[in-house]
Jmol script that loads the backbone (N, CA, C; Angstrom):
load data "model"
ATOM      1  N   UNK A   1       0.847  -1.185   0.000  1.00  0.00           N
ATOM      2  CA  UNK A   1       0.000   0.000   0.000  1.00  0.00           C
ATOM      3  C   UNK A   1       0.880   1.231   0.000  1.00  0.00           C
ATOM      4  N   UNK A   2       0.252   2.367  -0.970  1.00  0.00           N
ATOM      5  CA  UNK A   2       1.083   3.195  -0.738  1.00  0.00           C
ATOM      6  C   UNK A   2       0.873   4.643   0.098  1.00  0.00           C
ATOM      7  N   UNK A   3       1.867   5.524   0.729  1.00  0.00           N
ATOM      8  CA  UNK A   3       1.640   6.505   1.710  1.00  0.00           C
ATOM      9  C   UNK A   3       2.092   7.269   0.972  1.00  0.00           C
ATOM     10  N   UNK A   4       1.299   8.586   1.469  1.00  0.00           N
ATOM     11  CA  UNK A   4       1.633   9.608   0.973  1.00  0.00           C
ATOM     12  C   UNK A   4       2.561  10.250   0.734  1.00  0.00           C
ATOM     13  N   UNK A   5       3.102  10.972  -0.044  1.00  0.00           N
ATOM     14  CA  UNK A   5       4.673  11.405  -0.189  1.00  0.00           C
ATOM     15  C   UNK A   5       4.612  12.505   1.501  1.00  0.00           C
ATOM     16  N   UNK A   6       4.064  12.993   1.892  1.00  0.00           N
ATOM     17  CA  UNK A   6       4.094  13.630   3.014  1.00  0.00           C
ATOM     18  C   UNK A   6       4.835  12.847   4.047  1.00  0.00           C
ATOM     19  N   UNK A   7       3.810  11.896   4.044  1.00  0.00           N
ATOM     20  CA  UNK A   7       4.095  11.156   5.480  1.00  0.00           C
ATOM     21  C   UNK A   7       5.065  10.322   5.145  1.00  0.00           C
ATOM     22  N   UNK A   8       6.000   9.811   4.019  1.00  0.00           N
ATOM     23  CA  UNK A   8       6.650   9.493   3.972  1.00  0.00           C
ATOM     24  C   UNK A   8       8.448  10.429   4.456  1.00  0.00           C
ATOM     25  N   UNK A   9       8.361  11.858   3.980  1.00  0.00           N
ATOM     26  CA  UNK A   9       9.341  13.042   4.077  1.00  0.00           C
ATOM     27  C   UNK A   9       9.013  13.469   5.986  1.00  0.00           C
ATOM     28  N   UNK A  10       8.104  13.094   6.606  1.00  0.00           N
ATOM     29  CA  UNK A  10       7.830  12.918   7.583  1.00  0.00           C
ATOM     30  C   UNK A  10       8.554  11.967   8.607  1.00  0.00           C
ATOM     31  N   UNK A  11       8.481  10.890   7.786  1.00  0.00           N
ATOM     32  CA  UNK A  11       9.128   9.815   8.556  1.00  0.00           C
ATOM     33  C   UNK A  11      10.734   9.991   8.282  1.00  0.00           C
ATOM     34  N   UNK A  12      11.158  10.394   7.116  1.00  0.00           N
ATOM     35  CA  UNK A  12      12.289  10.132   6.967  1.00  0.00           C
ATOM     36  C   UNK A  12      13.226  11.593   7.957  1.00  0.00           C
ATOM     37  N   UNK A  13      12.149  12.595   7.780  1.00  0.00           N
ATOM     38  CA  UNK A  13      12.937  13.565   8.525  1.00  0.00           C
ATOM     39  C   UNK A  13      13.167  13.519   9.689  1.00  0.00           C
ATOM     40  N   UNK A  14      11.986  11.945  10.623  1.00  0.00           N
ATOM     41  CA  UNK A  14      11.987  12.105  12.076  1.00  0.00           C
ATOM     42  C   UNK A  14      12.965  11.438  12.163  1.00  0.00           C
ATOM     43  N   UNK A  15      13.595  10.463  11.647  1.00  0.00           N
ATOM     44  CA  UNK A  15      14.553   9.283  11.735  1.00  0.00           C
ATOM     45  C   UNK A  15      15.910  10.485  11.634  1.00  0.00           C
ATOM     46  N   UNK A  16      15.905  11.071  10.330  1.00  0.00           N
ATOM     47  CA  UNK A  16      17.224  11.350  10.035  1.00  0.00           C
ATOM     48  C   UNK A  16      17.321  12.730  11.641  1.00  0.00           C
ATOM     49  N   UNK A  17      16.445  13.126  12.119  1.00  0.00           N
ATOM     50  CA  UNK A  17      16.825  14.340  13.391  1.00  0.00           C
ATOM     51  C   UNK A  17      16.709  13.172  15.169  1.00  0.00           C
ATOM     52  N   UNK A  18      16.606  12.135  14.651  1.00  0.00           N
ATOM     53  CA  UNK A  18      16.544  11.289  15.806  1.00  0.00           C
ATOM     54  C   UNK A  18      17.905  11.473  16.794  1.00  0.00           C
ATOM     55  N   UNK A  19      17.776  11.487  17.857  1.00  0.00           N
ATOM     56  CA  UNK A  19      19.474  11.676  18.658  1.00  0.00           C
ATOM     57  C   UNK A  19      19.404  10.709  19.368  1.00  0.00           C
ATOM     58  N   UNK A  20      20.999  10.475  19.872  1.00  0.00           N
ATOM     59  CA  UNK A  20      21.567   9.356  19.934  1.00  0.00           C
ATOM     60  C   UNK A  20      20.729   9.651  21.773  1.00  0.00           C
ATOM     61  N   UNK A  21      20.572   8.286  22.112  1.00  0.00           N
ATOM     62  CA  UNK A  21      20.232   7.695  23.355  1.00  0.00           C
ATOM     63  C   UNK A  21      20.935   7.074  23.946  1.00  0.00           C
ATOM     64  N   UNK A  22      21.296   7.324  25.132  1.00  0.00           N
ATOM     65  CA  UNK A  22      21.866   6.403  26.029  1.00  0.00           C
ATOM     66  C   UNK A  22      21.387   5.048  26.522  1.00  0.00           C
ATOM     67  N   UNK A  23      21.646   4.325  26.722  1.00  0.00           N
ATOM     68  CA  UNK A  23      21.111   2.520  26.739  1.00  0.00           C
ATOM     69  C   UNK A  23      21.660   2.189  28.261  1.00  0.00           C
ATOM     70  N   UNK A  24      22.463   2.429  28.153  1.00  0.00           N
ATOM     71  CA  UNK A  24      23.594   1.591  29.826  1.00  0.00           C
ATOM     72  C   UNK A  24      25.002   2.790  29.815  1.00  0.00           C
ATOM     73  N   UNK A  25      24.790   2.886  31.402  1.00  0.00           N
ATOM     74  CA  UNK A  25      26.538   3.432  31.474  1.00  0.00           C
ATOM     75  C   UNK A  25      27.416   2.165  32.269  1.00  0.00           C
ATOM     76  N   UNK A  26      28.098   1.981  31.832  1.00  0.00           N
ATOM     77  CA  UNK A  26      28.709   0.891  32.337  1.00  0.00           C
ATOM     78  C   UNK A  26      30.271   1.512  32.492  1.00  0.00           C
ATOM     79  N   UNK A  27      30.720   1.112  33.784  1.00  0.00           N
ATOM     80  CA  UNK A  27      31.917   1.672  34.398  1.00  0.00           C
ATOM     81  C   UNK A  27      33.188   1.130  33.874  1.00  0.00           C
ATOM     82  N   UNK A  28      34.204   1.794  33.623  1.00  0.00           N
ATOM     83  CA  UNK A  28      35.340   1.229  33.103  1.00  0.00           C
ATOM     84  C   UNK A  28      36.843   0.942  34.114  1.00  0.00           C
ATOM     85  N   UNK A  29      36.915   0.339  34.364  1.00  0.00           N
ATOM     86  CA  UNK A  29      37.860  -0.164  35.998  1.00  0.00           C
ATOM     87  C   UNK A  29      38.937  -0.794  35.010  1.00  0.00           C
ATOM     88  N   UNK A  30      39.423  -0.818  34.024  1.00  0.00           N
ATOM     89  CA  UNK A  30      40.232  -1.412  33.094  1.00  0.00           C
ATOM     90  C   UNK A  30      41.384  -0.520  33.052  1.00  0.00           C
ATOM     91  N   UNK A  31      41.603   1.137  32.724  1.00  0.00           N
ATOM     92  CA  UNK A  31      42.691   1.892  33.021  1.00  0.00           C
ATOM     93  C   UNK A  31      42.569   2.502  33.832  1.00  0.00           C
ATOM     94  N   UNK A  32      42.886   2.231  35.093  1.00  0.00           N
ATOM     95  CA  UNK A  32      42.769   2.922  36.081  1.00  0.00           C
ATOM     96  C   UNK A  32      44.230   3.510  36.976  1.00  0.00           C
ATOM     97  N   UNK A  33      44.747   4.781  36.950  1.00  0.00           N
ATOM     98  CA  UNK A  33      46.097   4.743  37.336  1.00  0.00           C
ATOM     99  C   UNK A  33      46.196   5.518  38.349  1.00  0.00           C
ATOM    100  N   UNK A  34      46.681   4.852  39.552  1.00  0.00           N
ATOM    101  CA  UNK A  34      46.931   5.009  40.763  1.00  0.00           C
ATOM    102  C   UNK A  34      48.000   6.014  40.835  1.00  0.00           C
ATOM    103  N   UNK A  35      47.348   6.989  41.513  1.00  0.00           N
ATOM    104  CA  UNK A  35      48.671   8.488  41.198  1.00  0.00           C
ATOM    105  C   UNK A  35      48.861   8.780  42.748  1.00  0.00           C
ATOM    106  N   UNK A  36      49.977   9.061  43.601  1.00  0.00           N
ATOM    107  CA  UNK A  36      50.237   9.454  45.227  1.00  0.00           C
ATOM    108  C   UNK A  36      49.934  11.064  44.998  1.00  0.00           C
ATOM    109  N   UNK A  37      49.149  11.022  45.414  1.00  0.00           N
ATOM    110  CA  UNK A  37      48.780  12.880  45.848  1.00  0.00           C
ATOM    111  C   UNK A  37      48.143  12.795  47.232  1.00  0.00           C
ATOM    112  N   UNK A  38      48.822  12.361  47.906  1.00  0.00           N
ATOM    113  CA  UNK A  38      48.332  12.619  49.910  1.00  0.00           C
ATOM    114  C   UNK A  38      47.133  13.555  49.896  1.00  0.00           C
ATOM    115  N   UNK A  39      47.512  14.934  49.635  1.00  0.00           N
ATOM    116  CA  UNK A  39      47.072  15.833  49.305  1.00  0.00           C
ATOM    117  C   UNK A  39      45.693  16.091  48.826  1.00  0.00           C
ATOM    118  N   UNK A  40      45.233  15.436  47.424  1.00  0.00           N
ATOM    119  CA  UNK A  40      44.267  15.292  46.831  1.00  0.00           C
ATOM    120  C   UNK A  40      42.987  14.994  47.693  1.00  0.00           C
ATOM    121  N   UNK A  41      41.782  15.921  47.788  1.00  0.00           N
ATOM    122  CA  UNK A  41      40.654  15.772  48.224  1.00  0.00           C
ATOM    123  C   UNK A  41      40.335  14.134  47.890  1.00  0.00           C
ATOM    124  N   UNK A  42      40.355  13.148  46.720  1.00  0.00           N
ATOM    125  CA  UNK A  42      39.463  12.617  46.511  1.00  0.00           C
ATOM    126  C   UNK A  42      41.190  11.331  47.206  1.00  0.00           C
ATOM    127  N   UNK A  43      42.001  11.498  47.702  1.00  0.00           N
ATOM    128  CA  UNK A  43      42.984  10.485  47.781  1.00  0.00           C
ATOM    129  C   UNK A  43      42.441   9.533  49.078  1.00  0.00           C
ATOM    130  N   UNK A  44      42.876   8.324  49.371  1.00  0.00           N
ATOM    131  CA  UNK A  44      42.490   7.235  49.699  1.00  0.00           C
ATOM    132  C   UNK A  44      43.197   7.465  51.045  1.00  0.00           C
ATOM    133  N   UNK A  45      43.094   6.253  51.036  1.00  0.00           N
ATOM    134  CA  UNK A  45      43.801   6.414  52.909  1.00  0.00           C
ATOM    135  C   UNK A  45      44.992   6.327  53.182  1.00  0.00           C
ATOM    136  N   UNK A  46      45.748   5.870  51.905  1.00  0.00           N
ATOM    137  CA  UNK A  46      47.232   5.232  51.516  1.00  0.00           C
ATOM    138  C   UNK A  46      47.744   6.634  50.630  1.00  0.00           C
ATOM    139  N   UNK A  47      46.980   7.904  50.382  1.00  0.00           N
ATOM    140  CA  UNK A  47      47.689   8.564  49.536  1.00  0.00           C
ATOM    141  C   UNK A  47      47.176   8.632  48.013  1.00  0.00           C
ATOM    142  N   UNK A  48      46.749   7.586  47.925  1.00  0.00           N
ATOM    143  CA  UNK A  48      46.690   7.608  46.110  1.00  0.00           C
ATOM    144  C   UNK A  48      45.483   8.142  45.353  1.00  0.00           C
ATOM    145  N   UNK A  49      45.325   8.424  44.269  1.00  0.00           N
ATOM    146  CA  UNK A  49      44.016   8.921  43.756  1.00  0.00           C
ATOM    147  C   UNK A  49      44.114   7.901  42.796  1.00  0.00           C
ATOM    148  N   UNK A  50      42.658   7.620  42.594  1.00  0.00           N
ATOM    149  CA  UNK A  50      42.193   6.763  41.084  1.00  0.00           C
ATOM    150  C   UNK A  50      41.817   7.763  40.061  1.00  0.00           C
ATOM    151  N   UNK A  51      42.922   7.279  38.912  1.00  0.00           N
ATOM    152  CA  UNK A  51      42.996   8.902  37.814  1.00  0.00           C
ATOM    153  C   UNK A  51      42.300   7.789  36.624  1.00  0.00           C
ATOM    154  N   UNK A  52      41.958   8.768  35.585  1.00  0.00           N
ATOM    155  CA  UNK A  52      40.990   8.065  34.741  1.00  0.00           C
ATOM    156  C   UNK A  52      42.610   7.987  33.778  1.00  0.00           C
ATOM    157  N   UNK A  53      42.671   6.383  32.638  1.00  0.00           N
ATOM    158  CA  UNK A  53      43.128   6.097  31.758  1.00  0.00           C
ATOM    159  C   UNK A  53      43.432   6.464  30.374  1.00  0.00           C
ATOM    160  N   UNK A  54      42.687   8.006  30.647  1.00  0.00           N
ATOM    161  CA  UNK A  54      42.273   8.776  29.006  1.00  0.00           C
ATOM    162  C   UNK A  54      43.490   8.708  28.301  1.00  0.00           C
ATOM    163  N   UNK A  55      43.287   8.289  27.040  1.00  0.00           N
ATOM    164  CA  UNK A  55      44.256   8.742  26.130  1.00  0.00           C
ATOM    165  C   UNK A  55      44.466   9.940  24.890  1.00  0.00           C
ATOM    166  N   UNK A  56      44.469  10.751  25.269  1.00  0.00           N
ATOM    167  CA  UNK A  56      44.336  12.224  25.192  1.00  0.00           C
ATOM    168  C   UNK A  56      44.082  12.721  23.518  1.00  0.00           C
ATOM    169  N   UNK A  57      45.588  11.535  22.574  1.00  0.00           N
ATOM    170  CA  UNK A  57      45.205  11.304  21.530  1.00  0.00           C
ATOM    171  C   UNK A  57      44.510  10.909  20.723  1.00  0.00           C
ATOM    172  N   UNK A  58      44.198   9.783  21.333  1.00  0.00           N
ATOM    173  CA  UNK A  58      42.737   8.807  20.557  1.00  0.00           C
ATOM    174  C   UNK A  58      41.579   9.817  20.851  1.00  0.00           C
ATOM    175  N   UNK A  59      41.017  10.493  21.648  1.00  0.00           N
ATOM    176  CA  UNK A  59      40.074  11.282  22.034  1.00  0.00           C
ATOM    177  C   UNK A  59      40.320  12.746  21.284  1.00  0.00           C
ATOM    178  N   UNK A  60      41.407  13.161  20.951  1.00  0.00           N
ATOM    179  CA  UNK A  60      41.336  14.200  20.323  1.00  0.00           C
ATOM    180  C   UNK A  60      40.860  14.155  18.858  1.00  0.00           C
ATOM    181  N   UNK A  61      41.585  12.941  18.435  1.00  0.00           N
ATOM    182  CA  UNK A  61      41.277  12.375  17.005  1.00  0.00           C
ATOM    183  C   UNK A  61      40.050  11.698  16.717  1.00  0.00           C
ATOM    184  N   UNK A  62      39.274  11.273  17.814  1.00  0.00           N
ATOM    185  CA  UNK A  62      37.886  11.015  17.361  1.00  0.00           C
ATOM    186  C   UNK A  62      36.932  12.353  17.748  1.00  0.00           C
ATOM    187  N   UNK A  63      37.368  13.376  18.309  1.00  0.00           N
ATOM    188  CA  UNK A  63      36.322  14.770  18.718  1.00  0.00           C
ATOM    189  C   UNK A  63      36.650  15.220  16.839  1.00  0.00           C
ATOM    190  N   UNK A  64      37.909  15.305  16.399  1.00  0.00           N
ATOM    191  CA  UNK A  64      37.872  15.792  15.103  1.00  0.00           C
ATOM    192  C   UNK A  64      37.435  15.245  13.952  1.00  0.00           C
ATOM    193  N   UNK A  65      37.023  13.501  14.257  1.00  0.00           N
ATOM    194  CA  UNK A  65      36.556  12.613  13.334  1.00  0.00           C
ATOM    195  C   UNK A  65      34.885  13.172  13.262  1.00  0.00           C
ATOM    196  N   UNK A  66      34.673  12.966  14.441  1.00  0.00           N
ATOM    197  CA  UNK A  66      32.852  13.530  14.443  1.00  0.00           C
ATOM    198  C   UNK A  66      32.477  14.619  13.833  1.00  0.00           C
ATOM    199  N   UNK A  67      33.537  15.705  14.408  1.00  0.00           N
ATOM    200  CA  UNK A  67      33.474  17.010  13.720  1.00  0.00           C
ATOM    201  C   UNK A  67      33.454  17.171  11.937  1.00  0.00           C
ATOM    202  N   UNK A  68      34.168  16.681  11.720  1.00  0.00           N
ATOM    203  CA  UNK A  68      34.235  16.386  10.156  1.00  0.00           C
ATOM    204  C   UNK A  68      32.963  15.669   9.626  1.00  0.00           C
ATOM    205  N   UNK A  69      32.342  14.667  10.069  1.00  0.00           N
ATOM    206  CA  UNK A  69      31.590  13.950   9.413  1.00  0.00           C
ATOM    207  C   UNK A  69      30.052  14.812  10.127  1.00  0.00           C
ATOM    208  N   UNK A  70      30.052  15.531  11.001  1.00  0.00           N
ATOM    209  CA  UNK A  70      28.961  16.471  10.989  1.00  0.00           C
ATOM    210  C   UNK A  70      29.431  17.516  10.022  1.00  0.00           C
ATOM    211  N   UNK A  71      30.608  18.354   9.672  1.00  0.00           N
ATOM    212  CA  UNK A  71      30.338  19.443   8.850  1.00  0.00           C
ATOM    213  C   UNK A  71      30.006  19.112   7.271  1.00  0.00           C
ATOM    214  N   UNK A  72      30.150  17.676   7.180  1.00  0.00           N
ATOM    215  CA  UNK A  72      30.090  17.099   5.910  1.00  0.00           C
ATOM    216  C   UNK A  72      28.276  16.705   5.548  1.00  0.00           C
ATOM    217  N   UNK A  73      27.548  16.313   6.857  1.00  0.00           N
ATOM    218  CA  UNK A  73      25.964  16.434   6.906  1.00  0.00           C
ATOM    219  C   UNK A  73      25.833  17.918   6.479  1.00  0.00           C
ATOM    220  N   UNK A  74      26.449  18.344   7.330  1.00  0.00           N
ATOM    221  CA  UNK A  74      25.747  20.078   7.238  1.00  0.00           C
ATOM    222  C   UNK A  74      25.865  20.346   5.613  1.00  0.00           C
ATOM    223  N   UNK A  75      26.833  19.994   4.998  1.00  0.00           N
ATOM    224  CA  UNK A  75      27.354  20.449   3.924  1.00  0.00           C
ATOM    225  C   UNK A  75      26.034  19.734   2.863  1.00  0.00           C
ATOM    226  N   UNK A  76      26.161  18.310   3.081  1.00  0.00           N
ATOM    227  CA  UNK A  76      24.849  17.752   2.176  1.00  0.00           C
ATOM    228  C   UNK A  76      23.779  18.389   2.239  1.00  0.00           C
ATOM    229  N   UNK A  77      23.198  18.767   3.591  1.00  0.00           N
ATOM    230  CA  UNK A  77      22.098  19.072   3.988  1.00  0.00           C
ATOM    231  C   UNK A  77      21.450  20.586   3.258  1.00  0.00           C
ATOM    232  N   UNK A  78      22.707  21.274   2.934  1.00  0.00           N
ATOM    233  CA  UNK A  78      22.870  22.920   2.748  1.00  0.00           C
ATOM    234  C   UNK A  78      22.708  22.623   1.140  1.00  0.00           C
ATOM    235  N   UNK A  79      23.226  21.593   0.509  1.00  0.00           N
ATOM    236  CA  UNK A  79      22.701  21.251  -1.010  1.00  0.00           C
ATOM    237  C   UNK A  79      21.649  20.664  -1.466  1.00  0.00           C
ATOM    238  N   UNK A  80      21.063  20.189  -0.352  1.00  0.00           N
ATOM    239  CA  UNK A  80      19.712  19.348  -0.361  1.00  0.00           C
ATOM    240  C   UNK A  80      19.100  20.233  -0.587  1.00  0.00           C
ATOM    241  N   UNK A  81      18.959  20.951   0.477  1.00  0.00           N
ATOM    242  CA  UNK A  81      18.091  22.374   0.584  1.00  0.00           C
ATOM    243  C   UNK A  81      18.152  23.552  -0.772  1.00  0.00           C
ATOM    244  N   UNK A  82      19.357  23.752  -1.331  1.00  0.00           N
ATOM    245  CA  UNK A  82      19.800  24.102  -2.112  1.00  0.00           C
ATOM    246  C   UNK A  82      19.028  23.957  -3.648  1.00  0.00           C
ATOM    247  N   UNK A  83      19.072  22.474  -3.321  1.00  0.00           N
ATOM    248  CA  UNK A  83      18.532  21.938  -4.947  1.00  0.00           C
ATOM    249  C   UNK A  83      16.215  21.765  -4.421  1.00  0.00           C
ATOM    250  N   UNK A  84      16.493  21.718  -3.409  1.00  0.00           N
ATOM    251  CA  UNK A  84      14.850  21.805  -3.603  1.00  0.00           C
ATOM    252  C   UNK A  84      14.256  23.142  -3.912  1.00  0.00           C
ATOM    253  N   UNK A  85      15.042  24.366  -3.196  1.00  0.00           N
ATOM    254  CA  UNK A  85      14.541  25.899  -3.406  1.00  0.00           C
ATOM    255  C   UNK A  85      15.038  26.080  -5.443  1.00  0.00           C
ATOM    256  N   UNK A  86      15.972  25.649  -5.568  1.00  0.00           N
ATOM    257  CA  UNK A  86      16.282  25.844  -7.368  1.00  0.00           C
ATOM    258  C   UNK A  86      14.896  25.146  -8.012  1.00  0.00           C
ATOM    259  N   UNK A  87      14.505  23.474  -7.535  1.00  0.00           N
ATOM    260  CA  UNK A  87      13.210  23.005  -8.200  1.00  0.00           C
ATOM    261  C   UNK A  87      11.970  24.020  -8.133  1.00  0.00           C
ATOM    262  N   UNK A  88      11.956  24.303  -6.711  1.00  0.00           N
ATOM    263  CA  UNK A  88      10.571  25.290  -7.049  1.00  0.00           C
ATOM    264  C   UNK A  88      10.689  26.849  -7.575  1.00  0.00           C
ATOM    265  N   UNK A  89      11.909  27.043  -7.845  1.00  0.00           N
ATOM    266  CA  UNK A  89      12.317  27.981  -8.592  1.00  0.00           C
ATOM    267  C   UNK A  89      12.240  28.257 -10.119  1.00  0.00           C
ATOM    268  N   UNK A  90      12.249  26.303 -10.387  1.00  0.00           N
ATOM    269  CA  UNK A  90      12.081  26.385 -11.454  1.00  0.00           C
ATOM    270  C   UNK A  90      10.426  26.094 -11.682  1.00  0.00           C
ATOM    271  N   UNK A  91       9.543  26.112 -10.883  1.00  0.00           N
ATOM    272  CA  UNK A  91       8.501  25.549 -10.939  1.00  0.00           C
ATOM    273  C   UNK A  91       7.357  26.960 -10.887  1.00  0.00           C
ATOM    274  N   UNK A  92       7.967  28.166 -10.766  1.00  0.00           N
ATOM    275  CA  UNK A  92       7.011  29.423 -10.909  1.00  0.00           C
ATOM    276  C   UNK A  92       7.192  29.635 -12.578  1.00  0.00           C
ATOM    277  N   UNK A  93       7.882  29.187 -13.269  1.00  0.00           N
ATOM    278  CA  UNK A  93       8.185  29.458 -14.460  1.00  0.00           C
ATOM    279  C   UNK A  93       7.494  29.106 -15.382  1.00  0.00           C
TER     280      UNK A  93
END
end "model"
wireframe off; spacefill off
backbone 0.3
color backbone group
């Protein structure tokens, strides 16, 4: 059966503006590096703090991976738009 071209540009626009959801946070106890800061508010009873495992590079290089592949939506999106205002542009004619 077929749907209307509406409700079809409907559906596709709700899907394509859909945002990402969280499912589970699940804790990561895998790099965990024990640093002596006595000092440190959050330090233990022995001195040490539990510092997170980040790897500063891999995280920089995937913040710039995302970045790219959103300015590259934006970029489609800005020709999409582009070529539908030219159709009905051409459609007063």
């Amino acid at each position: 059966s077929a749907k209307p071209l509406e409700s079809n540009f409907d559906d596709d626009l709700t899907d394509a503006l859909r945002m990402v959801k969280v499912e589970d946070v699940v804790e990561d106890k895998k790099n965990i590096k024990m640093v002596f800061d006595p000092n440190h508010p959050d330090a233990n009873e022995k001195g040490f703090v539990a510092m997170p495992g980040i790897n500063t590079v891999v995280e920089m290089s995937d913040m710039i991976m995302v970045n790219r592949a959103y300015e590259a939506c934006v970029t489609a999106f800005d020709a999409t738009k582009n070529m539908a205002v030219k159709a009905l542009e051409l459609g007063k004619y």
